[in-house]
C-alpha positions in Angstrom: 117.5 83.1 86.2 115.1 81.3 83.9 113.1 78.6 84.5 113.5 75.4 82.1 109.9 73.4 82.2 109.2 69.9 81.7 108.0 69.1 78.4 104.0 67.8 79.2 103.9 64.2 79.0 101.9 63.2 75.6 100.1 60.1 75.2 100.0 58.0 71.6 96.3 57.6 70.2 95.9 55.2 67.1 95.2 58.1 65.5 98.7 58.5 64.7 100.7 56.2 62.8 103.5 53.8 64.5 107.0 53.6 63.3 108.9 50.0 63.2 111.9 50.6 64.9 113.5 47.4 65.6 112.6 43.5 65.1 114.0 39.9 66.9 113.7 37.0 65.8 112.6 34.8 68.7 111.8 31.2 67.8 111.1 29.7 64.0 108.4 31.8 62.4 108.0 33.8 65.3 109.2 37.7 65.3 109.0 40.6 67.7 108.0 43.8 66.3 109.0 47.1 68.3 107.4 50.4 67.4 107.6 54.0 68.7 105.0 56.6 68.2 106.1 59.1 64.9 105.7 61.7 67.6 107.7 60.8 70.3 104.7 60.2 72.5 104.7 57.7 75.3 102.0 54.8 75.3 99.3 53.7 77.9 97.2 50.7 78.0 96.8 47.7 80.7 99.2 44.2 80.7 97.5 41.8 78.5 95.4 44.6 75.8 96.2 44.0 72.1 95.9 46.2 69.3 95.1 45.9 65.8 97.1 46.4 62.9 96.4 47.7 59.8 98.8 45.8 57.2 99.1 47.0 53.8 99.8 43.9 52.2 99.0 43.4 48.5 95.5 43.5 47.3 94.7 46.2 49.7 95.1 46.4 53.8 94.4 43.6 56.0 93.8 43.9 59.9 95.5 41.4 62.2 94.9 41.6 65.9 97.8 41.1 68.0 98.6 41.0 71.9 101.0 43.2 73.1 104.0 41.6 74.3 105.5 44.6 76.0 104.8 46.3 79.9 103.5 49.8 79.9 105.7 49.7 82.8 108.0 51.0 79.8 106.3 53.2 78.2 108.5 54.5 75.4 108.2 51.8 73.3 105.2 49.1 72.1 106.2 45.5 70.9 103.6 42.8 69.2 106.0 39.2 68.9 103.9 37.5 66.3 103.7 34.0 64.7 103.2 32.6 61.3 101.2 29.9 61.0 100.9 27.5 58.0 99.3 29.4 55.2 99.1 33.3 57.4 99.2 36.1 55.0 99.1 39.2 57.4 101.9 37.8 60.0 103.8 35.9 57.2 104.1 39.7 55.6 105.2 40.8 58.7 108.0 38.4 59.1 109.1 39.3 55.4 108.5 42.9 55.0 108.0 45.0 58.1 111.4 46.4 59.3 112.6 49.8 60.5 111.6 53.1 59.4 108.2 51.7 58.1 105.3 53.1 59.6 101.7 51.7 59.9 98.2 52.2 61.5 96.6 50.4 64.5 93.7 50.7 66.7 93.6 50.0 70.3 94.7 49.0 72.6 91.8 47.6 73.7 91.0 44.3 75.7 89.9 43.3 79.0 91.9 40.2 79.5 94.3 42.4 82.4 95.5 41.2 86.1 94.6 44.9 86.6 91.2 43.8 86.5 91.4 41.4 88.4 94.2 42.1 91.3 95.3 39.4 93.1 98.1 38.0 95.7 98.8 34.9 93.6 98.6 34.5 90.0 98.8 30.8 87.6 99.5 32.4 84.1 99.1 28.9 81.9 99.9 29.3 78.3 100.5 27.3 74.7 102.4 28.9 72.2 102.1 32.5 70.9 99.7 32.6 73.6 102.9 33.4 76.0 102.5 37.0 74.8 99.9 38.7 77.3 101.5 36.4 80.3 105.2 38.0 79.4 103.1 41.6 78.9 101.4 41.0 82.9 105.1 39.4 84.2 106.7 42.3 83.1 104.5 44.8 84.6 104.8 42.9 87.9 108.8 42.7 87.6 109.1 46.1 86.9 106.9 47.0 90.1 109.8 46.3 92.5 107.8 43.8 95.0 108.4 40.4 94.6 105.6 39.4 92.9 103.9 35.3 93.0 103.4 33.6 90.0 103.7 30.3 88.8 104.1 30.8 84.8 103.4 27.5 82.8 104.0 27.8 79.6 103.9 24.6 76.8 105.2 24.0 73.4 106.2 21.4 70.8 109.9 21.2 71.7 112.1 23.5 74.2 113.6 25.2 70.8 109.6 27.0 70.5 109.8 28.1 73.7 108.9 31.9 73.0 111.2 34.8 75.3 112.5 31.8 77.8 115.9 33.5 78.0 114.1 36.8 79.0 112.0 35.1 81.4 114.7 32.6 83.0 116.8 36.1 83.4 114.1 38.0 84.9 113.3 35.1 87.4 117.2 35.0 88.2 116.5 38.4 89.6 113.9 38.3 91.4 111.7 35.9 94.2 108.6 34.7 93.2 108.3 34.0 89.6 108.8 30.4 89.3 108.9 29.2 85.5 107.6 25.6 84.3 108.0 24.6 80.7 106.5 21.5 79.3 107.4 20.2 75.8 105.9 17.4 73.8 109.5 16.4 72.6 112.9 17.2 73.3 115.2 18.6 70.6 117.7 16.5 68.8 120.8 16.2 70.6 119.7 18.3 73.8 119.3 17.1 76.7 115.7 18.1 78.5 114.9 18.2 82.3 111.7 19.7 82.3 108.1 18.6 82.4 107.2 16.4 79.0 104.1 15.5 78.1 100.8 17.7 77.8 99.4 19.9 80.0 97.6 18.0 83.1 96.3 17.5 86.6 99.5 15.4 87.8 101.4 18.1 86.3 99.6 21.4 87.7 99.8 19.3 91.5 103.4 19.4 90.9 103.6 22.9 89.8 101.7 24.6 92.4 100.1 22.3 95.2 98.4 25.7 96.0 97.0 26.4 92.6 93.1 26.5 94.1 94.6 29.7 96.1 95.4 31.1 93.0 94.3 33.6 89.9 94.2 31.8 86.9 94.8 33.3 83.7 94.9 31.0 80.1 96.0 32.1 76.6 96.8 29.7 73.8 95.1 27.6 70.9 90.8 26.6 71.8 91.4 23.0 72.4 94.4 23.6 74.8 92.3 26.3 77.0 89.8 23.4 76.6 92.1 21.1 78.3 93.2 23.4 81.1 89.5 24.3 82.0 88.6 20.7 81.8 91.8 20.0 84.6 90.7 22.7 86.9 87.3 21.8 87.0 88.1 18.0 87.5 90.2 19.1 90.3 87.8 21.7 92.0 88.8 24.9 91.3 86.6 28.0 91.4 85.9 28.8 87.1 85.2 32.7 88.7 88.6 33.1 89.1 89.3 31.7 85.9 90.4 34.0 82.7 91.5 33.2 79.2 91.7 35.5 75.8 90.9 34.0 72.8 90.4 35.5 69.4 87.8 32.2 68.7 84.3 32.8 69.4 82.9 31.2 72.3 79.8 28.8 71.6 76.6 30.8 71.9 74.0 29.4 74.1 70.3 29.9 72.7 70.0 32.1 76.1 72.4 34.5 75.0 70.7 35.3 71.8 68.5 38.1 72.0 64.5 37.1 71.4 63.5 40.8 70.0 64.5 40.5 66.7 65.6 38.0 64.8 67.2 38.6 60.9 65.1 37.2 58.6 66.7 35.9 55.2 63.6 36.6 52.9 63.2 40.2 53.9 65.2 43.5 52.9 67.4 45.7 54.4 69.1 48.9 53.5 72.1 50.2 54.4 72.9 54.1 54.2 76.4 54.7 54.7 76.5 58.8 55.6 80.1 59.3 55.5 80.6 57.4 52.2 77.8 58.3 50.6 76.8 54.4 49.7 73.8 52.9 49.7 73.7 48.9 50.4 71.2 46.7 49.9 71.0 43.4 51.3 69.4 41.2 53.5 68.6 40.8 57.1 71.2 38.1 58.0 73.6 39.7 56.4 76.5 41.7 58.4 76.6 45.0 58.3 80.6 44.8 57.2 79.3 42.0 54.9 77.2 44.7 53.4 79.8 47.4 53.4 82.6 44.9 51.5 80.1 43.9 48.8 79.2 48.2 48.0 83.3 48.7 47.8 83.5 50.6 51.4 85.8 49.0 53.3 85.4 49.3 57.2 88.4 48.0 59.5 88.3 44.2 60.7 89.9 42.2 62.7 88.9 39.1 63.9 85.3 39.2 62.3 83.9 37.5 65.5 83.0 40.0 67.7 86.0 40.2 70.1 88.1 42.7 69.0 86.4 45.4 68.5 88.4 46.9 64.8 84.7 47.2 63.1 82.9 49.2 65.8 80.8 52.0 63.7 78.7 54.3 65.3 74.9 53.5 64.1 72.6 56.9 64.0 69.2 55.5 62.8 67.7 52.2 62.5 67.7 48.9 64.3 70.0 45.9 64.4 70.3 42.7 65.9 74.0 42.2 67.4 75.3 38.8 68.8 78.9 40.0 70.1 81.7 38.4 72.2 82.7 41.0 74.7 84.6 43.7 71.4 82.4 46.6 72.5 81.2 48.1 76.0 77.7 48.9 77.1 78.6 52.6 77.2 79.8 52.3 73.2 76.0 50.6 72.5 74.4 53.8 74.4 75.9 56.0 72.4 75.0 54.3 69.2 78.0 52.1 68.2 77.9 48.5 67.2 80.1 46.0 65.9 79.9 46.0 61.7 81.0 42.1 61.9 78.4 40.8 63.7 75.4 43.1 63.3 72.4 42.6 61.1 70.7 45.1 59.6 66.7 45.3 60.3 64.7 47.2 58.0 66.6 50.7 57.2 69.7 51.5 58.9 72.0 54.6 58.8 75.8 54.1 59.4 78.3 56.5 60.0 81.0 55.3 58.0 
């Protein structure tokens, strides 16, 4: 009698392409996107990562970092649910041109903004907009563990018609104890009645959402000023900021403190850039970026947010020096073995790039 084996379990990479296989619409100008690997492979990453996708939009491709919106509690299948803002060109492409059977690159996932990271018996996910995405990533990876999980989700937004996957989440937390949903809306929607919190986001508002919130793990996504305005309400009311997280894919201000003192670019002095795998040679200044370099010489290395966050433009470095401000897009072990971030590194003296 012969023995039928288990096909091995295979893992996607992004260096294999993804395939759109379906898309919903979920509020105006806002989309999800669901892809599958080309191979059939199943995908792995924490609640709350993003990835970055390559868009071939015309003029040549433009990377757009986006959360995923999906649990790798279901690992079959990888969602992004993007919005178009006034004047987007890679998301409003998406919304107009990406549907089934086309297949693009990413890189990731990647991101440290995970409730795996930081475990906790109580969570406060408090969210503005598309921000809602790495909340409904973590909610469903709690859901899907069985327990009944705790978590007071907030989540605000113009009007209750904005309200990103509220059907999914009002159905989940039918099912289930403990996830216990507050929307607050600047306005109500014509002809609707609304019941729920209206206003902004404040300290009357969070005592009446969770009296225990000082108990809690805090976790913040949305536009700067709003995580402005949350942090500013849980430090008026005296919560402990270590137990405060938020992703953003806006810089945080620099102190002078965090700015290394061993070398500082200098605008009046040279710099050359030898690109190995290219064959290009750049030259520029000190304060220029290395990817500012790179795009000027016609080699085009993979960005994202151009900040230092996501971590699309890490390069590996093999000779030379550079001065690198970044916001968290690269690890300590990457900078030992020689990568840095092309988007906000600059070049000192002569510098060899593998790229």
């Amino acid at each position: 009698m012969s023995v039928i084996e288990k096909p091995k379990l295979a893992f996607w990479s992004d260096t294999e392409e993804l395939e759109c296989v379906s898309f919903l619409p979920e509020a105006p100008n806002v989309m999800t996107f669901c892809f599958q690997s080309v191979s059939g492979a199943l995908f792995s990453y924490d609640p709350g990562q993003f990835l970055t996708l390559e868009l071939p939009v015309p003029g040549g491709p433009l990377y757009r970092t986006y959360t995923i919106s999906s649990s790798p509690s279901r690992p079959t299948s990888l969602t992004v649910t993007v919005k178009a803002q006034a004047g987007s060109v890679g998301t409003r492409w998406m919304l107009d041109h990406l549907r089934p059977g086309l297949r693009i690159r990413a890189k990731g996932p990647a991101g440290g903004f995970s409730l795996v990271n930081h475990p906790a018996e109580k969570y406060l996910f408090i969210s503005a907009g598309s921000g809602i995405t790495p909340m409904m990533s973590m909610t469903t990876y709690l859901y899907d563990a069985g327990r009944d999980p705790d978590i007071v989700f907030v989540n605000c937004a113009k009007r209750p018609s904005e309200i990103i996957f509220r059907e999914r989440l009002e159905h989940s937390a039918s099912r289930i104890n403990g996830i216990a949903l507050k929307w607050v809306v600047e306005e109500a929607d014509p002809y609707k009645p609304w019941t729920g919190y209206l206003g902004t986001f404040n300290q009357l508002m969070l005592g009446l959402m969770a009296q225990d919130y000082l108990e809690r793990e805090v976790f913040c996504c949305g536009p700067e000023p709003f995580m402005q305005a949350v942090r500013e309400v849980l430090v008026g009311l005296g919560y402990d900021m270590d137990r405060y997280h938020q992703e953003s894919f806006h810089a945080p201000t620099l102190e002078a403190e965090d700015v290394p003192d061993d070398v500082v670019p200098d605008e009046d002095s040279k710099a050359v850039i030898a690109f190995t795998a290219s064959g290009i040679t750049a030259n520029c200044t000190q304060t220029d970026t290395v990817l500012a370099a790179a795009r000027t010489a016609g080699l085009v290395i993979p960005s994202g947010c151009s900040m230092g966050i996501c971590g699309t433009c890490k390069v590996r470095k093999t000779e030379g020096q550079v001065h690198m401000v970044h916001n968290g897009g690269i690890t300590d072990d990457d900078i030992e073995e020689g990568y840095i971030l092309a988007c906000c590194s600059n070049p000192i003296g002569q510098v060899t790039i593998d790229a």
